[in-house]
C-alpha positions as CSV (number, residue, x, y, z in Angstrom):
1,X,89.1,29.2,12.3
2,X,87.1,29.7,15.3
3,X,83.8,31.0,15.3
4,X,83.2,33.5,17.9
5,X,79.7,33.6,17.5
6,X,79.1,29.8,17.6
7,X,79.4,27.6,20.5
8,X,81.1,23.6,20.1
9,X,79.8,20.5,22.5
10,X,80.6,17.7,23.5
11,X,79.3,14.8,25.4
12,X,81.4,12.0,26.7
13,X,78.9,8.7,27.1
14,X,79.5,5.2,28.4
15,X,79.1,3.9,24.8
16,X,78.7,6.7,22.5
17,X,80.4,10.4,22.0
18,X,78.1,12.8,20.4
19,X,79.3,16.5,18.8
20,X,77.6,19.8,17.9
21,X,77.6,23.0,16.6
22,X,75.5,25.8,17.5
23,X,74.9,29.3,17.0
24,X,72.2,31.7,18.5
25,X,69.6,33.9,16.9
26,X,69.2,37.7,17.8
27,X,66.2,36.2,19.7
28,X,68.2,34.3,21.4
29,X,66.8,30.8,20.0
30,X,69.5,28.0,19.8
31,X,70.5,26.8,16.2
32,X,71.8,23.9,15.3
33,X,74.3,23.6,12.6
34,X,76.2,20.8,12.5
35,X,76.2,17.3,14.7
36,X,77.7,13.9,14.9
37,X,77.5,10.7,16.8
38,X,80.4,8.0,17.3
39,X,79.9,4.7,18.6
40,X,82.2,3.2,20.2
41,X,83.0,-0.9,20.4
42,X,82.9,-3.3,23.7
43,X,81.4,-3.7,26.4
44,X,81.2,-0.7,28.3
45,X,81.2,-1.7,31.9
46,X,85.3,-2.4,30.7
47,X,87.0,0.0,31.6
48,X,90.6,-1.4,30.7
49,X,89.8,0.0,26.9
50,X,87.7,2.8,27.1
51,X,90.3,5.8,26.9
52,X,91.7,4.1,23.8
53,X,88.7,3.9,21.8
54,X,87.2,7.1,23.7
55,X,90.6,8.6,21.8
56,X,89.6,7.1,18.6
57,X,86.1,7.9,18.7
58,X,86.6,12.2,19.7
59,X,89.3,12.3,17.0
60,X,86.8,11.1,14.3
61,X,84.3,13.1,16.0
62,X,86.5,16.3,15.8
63,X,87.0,15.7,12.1
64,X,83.8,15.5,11.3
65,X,82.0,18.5,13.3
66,X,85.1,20.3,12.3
67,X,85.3,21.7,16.1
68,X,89.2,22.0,16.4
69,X,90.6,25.1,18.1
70,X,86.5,26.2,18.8
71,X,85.7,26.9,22.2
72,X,84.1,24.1,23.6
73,X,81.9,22.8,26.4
74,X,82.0,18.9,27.2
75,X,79.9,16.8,29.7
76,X,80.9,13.6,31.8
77,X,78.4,11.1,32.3
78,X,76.5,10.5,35.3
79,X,78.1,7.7,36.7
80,X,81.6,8.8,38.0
81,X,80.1,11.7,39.7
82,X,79.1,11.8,43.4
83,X,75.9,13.9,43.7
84,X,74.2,14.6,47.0
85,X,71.1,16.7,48.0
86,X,71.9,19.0,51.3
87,X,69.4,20.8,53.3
88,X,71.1,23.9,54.8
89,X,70.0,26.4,57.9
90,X,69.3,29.7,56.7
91,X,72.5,31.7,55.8
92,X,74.0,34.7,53.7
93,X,77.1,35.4,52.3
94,X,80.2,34.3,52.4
95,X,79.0,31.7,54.8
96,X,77.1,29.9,52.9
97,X,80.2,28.4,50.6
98,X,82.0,27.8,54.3
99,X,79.0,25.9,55.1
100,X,78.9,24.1,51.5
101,X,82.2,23.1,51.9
102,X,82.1,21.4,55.6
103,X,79.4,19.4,53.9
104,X,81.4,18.5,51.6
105,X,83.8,17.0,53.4
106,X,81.2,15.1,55.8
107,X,79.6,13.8,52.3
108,X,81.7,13.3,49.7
109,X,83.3,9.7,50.1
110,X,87.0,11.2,48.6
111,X,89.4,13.5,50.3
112,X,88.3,16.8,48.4
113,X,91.7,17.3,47.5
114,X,91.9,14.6,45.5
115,X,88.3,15.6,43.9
116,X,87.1,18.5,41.6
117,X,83.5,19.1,43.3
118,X,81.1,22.4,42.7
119,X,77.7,22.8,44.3
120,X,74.1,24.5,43.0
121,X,71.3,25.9,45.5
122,X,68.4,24.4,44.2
123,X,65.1,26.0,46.4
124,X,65.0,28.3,49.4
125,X,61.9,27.6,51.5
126,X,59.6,30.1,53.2
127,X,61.4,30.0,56.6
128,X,65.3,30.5,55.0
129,X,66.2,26.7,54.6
130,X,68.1,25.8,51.7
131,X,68.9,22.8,49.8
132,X,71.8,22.3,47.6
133,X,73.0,20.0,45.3
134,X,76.7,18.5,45.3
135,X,78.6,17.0,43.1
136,X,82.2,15.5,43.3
137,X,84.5,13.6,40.7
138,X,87.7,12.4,41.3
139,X,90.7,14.2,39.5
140,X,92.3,11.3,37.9
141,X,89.6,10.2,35.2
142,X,88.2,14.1,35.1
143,X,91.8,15.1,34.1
144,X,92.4,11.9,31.7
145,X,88.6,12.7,29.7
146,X,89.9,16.3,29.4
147,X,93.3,15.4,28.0
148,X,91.5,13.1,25.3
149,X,89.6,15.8,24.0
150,X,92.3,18.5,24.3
151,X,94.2,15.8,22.1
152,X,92.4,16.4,19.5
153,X,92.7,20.0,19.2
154,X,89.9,21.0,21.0
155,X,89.8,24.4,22.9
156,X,87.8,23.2,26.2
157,X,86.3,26.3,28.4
158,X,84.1,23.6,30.8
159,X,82.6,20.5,31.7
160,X,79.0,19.9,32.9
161,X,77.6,16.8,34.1
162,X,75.6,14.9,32.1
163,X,72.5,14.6,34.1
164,X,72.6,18.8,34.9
165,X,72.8,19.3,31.6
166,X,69.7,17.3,30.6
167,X,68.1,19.3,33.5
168,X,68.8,22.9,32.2
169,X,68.1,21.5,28.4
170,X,64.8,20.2,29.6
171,X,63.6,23.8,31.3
172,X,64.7,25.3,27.7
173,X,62.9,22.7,25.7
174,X,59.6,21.7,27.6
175,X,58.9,25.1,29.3
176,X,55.2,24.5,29.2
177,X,55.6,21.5,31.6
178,X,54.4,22.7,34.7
179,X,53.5,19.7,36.6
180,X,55.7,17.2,38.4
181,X,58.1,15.0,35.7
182,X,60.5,12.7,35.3
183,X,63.3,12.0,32.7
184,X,64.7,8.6,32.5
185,X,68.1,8.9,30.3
186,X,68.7,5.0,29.5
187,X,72.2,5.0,28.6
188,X,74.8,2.3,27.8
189,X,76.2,1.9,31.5
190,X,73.9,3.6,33.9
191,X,70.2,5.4,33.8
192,X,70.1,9.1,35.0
193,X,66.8,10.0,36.5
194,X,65.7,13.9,36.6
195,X,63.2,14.9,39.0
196,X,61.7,18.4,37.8
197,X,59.2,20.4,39.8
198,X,58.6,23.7,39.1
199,X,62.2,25.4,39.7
200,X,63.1,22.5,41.6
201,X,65.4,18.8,41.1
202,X,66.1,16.2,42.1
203,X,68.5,13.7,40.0
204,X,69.9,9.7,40.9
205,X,72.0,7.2,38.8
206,X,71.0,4.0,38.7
207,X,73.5,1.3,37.0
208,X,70.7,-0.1,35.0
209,X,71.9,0.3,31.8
210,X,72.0,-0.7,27.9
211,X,74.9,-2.5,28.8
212,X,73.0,-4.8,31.1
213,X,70.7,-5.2,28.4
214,X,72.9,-6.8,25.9
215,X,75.0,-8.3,28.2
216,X,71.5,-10.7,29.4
217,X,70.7,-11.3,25.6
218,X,74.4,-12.4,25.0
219,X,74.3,-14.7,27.9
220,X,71.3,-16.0,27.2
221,X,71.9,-16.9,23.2
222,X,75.8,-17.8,24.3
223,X,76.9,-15.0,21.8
224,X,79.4,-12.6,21.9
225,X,78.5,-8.7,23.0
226,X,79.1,-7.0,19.9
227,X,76.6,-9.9,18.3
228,X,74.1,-9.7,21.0
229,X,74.6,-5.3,20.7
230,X,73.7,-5.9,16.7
231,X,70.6,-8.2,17.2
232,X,68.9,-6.1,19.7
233,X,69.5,-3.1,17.6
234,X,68.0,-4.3,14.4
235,X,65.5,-6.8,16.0
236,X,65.2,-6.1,19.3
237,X,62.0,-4.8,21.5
238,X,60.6,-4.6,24.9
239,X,58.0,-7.8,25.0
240,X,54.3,-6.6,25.8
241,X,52.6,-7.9,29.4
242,X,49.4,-9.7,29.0
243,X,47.5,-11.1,26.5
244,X,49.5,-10.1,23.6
245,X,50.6,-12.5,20.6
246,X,54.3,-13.0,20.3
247,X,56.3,-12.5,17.4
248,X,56.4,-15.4,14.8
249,X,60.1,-15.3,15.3
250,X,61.2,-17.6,18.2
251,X,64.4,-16.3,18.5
252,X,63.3,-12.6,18.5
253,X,60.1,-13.1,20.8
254,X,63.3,-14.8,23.4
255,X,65.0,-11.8,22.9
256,X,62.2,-9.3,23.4
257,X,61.4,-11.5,26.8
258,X,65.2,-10.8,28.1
259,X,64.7,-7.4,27.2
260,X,61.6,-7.5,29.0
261,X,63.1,-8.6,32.4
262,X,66.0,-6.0,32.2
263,X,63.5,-3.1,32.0
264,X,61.7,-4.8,34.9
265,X,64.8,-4.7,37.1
266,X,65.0,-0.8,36.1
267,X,61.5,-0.3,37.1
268,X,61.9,-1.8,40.1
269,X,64.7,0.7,40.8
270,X,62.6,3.6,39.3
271,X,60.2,3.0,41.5
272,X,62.4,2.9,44.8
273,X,64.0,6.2,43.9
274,X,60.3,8.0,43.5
275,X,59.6,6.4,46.7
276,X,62.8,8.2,48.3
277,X,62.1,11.2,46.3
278,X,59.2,11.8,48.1
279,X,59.4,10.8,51.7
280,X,63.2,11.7,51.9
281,X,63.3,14.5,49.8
282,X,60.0,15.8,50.1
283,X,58.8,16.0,46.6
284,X,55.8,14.7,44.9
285,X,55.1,12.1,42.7
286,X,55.8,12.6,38.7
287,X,52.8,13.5,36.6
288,X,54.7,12.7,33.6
289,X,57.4,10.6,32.3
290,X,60.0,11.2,29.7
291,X,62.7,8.8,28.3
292,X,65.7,10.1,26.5
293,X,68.8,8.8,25.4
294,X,70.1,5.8,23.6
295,X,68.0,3.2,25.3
296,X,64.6,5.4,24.5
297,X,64.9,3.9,20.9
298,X,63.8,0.4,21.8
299,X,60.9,-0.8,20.2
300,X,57.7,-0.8,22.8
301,X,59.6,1.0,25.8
302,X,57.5,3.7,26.1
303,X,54.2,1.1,26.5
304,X,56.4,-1.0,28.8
305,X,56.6,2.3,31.4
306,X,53.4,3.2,30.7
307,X,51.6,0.0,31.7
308,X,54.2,-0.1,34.7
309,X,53.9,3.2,35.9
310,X,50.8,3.9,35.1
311,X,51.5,7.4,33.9
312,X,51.6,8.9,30.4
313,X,55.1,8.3,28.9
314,X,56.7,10.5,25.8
315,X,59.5,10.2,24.3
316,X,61.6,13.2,25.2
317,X,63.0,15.5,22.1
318,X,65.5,17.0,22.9
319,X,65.3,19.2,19.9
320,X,62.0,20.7,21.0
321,X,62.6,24.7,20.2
322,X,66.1,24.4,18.5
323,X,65.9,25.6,15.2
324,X,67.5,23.6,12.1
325,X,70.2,25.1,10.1
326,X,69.5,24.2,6.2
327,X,72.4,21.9,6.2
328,X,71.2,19.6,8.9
329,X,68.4,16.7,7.5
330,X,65.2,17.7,9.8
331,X,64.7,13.4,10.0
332,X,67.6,12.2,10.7
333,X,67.6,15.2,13.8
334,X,64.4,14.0,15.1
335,X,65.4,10.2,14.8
336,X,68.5,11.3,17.5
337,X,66.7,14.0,19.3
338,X,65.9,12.0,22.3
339,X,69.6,11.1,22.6
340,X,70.6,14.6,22.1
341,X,69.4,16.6,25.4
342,X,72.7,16.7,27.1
343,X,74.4,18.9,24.0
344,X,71.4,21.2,24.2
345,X,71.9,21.6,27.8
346,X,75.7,22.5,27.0
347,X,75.0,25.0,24.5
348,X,73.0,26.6,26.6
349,X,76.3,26.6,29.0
350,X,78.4,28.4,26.3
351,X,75.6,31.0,25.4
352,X,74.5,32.2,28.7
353,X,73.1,31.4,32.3
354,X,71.5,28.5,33.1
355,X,69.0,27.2,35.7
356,X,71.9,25.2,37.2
357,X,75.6,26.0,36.2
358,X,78.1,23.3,38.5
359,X,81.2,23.1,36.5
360,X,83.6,20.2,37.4
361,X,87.1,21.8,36.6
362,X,90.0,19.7,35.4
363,X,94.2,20.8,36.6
364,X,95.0,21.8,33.3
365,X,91.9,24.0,32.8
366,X,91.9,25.2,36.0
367,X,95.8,26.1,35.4
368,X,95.1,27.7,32.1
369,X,92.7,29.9,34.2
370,X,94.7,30.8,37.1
371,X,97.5,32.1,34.9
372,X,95.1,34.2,32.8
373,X,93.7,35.5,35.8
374,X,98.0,36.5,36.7
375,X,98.8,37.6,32.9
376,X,98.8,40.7,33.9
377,X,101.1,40.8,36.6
378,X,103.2,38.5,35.0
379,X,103.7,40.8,31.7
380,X,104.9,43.6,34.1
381,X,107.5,41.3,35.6
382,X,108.7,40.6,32.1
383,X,109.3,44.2,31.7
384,X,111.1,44.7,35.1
385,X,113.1,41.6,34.0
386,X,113.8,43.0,30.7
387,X,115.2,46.3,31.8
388,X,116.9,45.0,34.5
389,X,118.9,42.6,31.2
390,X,119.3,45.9,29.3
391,X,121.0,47.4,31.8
392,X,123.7,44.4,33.1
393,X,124.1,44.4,29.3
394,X,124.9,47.8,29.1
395,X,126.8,47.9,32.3
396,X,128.8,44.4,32.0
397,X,131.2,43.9,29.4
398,X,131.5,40.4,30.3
399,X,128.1,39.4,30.0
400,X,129.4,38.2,26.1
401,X,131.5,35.7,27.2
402,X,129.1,34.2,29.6
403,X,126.6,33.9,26.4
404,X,129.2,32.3,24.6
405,X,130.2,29.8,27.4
406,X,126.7,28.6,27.6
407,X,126.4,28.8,23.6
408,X,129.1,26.2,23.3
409,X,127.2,24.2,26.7
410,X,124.2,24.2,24.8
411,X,126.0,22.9,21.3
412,X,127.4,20.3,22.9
413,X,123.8,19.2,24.6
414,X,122.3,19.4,21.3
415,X,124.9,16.6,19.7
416,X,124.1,14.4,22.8
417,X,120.1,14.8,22.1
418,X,121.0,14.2,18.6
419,X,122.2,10.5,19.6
420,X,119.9,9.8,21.8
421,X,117.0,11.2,18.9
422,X,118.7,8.5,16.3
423,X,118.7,5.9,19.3
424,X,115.1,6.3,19.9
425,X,113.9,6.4,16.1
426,X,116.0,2.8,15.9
427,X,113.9,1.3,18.7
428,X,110.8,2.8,17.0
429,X,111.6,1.3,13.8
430,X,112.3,-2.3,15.7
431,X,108.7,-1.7,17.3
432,X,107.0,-1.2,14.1
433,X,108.6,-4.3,13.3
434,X,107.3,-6.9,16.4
435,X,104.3,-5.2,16.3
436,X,103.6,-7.1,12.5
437,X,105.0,-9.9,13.7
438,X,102.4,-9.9,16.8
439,X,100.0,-9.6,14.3
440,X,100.7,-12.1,12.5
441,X,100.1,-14.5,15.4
442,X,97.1,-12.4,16.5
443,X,95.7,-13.6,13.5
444,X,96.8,-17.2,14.0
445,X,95.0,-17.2,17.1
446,X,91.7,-16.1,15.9
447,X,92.0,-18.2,13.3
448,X,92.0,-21.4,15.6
449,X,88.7,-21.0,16.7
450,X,87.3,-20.7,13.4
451,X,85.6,-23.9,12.4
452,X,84.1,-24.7,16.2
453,X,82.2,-21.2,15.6
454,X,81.3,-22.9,12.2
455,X,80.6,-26.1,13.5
456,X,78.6,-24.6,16.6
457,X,76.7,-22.7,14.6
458,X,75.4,-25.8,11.6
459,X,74.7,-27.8,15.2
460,X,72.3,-24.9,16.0
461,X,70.6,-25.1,13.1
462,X,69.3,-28.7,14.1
463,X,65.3,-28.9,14.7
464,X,65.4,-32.9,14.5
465,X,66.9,-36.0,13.8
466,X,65.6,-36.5,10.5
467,X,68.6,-35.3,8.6
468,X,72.3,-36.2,9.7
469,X,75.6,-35.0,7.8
470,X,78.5,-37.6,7.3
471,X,80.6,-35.1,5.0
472,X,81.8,-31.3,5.9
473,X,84.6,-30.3,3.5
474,X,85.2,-27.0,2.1
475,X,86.2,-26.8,-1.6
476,X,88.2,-24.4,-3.4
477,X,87.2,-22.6,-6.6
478,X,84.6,-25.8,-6.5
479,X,87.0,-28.5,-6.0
480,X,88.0,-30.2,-2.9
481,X,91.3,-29.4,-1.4
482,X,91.3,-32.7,0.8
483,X,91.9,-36.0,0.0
484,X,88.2,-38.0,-0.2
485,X,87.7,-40.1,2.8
486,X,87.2,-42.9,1.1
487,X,88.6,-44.2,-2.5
488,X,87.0,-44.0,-5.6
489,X,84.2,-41.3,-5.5
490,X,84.4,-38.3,-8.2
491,X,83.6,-34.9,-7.5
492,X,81.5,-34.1,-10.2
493,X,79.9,-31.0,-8.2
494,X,79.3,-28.0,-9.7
495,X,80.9,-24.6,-8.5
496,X,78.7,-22.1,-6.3
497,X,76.7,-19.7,-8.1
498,X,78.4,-16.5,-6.7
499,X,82.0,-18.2,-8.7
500,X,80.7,-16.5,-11.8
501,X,82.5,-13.1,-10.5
502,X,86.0,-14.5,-10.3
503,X,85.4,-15.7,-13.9
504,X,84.7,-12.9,-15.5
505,X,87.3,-11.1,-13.4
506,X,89.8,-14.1,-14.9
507,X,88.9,-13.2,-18.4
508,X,89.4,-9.2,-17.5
509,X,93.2,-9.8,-16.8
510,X,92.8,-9.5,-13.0
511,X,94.1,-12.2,-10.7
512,X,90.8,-13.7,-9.7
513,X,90.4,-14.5,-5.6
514,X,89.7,-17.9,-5.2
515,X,86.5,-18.7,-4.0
516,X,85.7,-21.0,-1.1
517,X,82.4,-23.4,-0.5
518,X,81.2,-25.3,2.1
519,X,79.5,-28.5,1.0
520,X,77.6,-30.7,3.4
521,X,76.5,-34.3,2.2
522,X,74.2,-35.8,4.0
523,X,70.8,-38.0,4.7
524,X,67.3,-37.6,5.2
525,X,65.2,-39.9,5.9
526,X,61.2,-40.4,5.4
527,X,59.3,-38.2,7.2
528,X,56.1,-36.8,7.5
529,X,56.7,-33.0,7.3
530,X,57.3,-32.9,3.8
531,X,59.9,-35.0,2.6
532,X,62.3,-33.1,1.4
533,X,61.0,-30.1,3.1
534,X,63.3,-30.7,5.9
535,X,66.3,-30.2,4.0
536,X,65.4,-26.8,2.3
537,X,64.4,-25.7,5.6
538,X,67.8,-26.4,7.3
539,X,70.0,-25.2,4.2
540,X,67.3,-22.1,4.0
541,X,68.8,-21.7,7.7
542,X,72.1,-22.0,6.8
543,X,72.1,-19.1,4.2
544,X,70.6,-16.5,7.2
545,X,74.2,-17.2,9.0
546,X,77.2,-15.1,8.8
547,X,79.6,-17.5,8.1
548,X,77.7,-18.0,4.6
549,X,77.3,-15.3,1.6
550,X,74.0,-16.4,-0.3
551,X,71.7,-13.5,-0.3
552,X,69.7,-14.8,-3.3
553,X,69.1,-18.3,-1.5
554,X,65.4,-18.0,-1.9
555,X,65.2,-17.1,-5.7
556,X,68.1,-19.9,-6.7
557,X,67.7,-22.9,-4.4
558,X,68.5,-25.0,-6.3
559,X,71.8,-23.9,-7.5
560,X,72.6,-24.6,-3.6
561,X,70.5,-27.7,-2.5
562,X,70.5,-31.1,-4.3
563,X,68.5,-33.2,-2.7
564,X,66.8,-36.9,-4.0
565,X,63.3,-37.2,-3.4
566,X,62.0,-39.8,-1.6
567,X,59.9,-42.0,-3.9
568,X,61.7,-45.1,-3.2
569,X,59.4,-47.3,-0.5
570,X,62.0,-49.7,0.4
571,X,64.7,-47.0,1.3
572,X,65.1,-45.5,5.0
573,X,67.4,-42.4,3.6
574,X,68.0,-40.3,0.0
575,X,70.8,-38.7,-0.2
576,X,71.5,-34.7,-0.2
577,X,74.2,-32.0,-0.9
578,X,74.3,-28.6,0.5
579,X,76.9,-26.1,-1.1
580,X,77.1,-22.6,0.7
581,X,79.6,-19.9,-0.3
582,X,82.0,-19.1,2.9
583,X,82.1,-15.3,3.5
584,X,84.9,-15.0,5.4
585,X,86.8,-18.5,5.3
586,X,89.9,-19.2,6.7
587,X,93.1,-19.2,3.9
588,X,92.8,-22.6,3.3
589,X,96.2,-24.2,2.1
């Protein structure tokens, strides 16, 4: 049931939708109660899949909040949305929205019939000038967002822009900030930057994104996006200028110098907007620096603006003066405060005014409020019509037959929808059915590119040319299930240490899985880094790769690695044999 008291957000990112719940104290301070964040998968500069998964993402969203049938503001993000800053003569009245409105149509680069667009006045000056703020999206994506989240059951009453809505969460959150400062929200797609001084500001999206991020680290590791999104997540951070050590890691300290480059680019464009802030706009330079969303969480960003900027840089909490409801964790809020700005600055929507209030109206919403606005009128109608029935009934005896004639129309309708119902639940059923069999070879095909992953991946793992590997076979509960290459040889190996599970689930009753092993034989040869060093190095590799499951490599090596040691003087190579448990082999036959 809805909560009148409460209000329900939403905000619509590039890579991410994010949900809360607030209420509001007899003070008038914002609680929060309840909030959620959904990732969602891909690239997000493609935009061929982002209302499916945008679908999937607000209906798990919905479900957990527990927001359905709440009234409910959402925000777009900043991207889609035209925004312009107009300096107007003085005017009053009625003429100022005339006024608005021809500049509208000299600015905005759509037809504004084919747009939902709203403006803000955002400073009068001493002599009656005035500057506004547009901003303009185009109907078709406005109206598919808001049918997404009305799919869910969600009641919406508005949509902000994401950038405004950082803006008004900002004055409610920081309102001791007095001096010229900007907000950098890094999200996945574009950055939003907010210009705030005094009751004035100023806002620009750059496409400088996350996105742009981990698309550089993907290309420059040839990985895939999703893997190049996970290793800058758990690893990743914004490499140090000037005498600073790396990181032991060579892979990471690579990553951390792509990352590096990336936030040089958005610098670069930071920099050009402050520039056009102040000698186009008029404004003065920040004092301050804050970075919000998603991208604030990299590791050294905040030192990487600071030593570029050379201004003090914070990271922005969007939480700052929102009190905590007892079943909200305190830590985990703090952790996603800086991401969390725009659903403050939506609340704030719901509960009361705001320092700027543009709304970007959708055809169904603004529908739904048009006939509300004629309910009404259109209840007395249904009165006039209704007496005017009463009385034909009264006064026409032969108004029965006419029901009756269209009673039998209408039967007769209803058999033919009938057929054409059990028509379409047959073509339904014979979807259901080529949509397995599509998976089937969806499957097939993945599968094909399995072992040149595999095989990319061991070639990786090569620092010289003192080892070389004349077998690769995979074995099957410990045997091989290939023919030897060559005639005679006995495969007296062992099975991997992790086989000890199907066992015991064999002697349970259960069907055991079987279990599937790489094994590599190969040769090293003499060396002077240690012999056999070389080989538990590269098999020590092997176990940190996905394709393998051997999380206790380090504390049982040798259940994995056998390896002869080099004692012999007259041989050039000993012999070795890897075995590494697959974690997600193909079904080998």
């Amino acid at each position: 049931m809805a909560d009148p008291t409460s209000i329900a957000v939403i905000s619509l990112g590039s890579q991410r939708v994010s949900g809360a719940f607030f209420g509001k104290t007899p003070g008038g301070d914002l609680i929060l109660k309840r909030y959620e964040i959904v990732e969602l998968d891909g690239d997000p500069s493609v935009d061929a899949s982002r209302l499916p998964q945008l679908k999937l993402a607000l209906q798990e969203l919905a479900s957990k909040v527990k927001i359905k049938g709440q009234k409910t503001w959402c925000s777009v993000p900043g991207h889609p949305v035209f925004s312009r800053f107009v300096k107007l003569p003085p005017v009053h009245g009625d003429k100022l929205a005339q006024i608005v409105e021809f500049e509208a149509r000299q600015n905005v680069p759509w037809q504004l019939d084919e747009v939902s667009w709203d403006y803000e006045v955002v400073s009068k000056s001493e002599l009656g000038e005035i500057e506004v703020v547009l901003a303009a999206m185009k109907c078709e994506p406005l109206n598919e967002m808001h049918a997404e989240v009305a799919s869910c059951g969600v009641n919406v009453i508005g949509m902000d822009v994401g950038p405004l809505a950082l803006y008004n969460a900002f004055r409610y959150s920081y309102p001791d900030v007095d001096e010229p400062a900007l907000i950098v929200d890094m999200g996945a797609r574009s950055t939003n930057l907010v210009f705030v001084e005094g009751d004035r500001f100023f806002t620009r999206n750059l496409l400088v994104g996350g996105a742009a991020v981990t698309n550089a680290i993907a290309k420059e590791f040839g990985i895939s996006f999703a893997e190049a999104e996970r290793q800058k997540r758990s690893q990743g951070f914004v490499a140090l200028g000037g005498a600073v050590e790396d990181h032991p890691d060579e892979g990471v300290n690579a990553m951390s110098k792509v990352m590096r480059n990336s936030m040089t680019r958005l610098h670069a464009e930071i920099m050009r907007t402050i520039t056009f802030y102040r000698s186009q706009q008029g404004g003065s330079a920040p004092k301050r620096v804050f970075l919000a969303g998603g991208g604030s969480g990299a590791g050294y960003i905040a030192e990487f603006f600071a030593e570029k900027l050379k201004l003090p840089v914070e990271i922005y909490n969007g939480l700052r003066g929102v009190q905590m409801d007892r079943g909200v964790s305190a830590d985990a809020a703090q952790m996603d405060a800086p991401a969390l700005g725009e659903l403050v600055g939506l609340a704030l929507r719901g509960m009361g005014s705001c320092p700027c209030e543009i709304e970007l109206v959708p055809g169904p919403l603004a529908s739904a409020r048009d006939a509300a606005r004629r309910a009404p009128a259109l209840i007395l109608s249904g009165i006039c019509i209704m007496g005017a029935l009463a009385a034909s009934i009264f006064w026409f005896k032969s108004a029965s037959a006419v029901v009756e004639t269209r009673s039998a129309a209408l039967q007769a309708e209803s058999g033919q929808l009938t057929n054409l119902a059990n028509q379409i639940r047959q073509l339904d059923a014979k979807q259901e059915d080529l949509r397995v069999r599509s998976a089937q070879l969806e499957q097939a095909v993945t599968d094909r590119s399995w072992w040149a992953h595999l095989l990319n991946d061991l070639n990786q793992q090569f620092d010289n040319d003192l080892i070389w590997l004349p077998v690769i076979e995979v074995l099957k509960d410990g045997k091989p299930i290939t023919k030897a290459l060559w005639g005679g040889e006995e495969n007296n190996s062992r099975p991997a240490a992790n086989t000890s599970n199907a066992s015991s689930n064999s002697r349970a009753g259960a069907p055991a899985a079987p279990v599937y092993t790489l094994r590599l034989q190969g040769l090293y040869r003499k060396n002077d880094k240690g012999e056999q060093k070389v080989v538990y190095d590269f098999a020590s590799k092997l176990a940190k790769l996905d394709a393998f499951n051997a999380p206790d490599f380090e504390a049982k090596r040798d259940t994995y690695v056998k390896v002869d040691s080099g004692v012999d003087e007259v041989r050039y190579a000993y012999h070795f044999e890897i075995k590494m448990p697959l974690r997600n082999p193909l079904q080998f036959q």
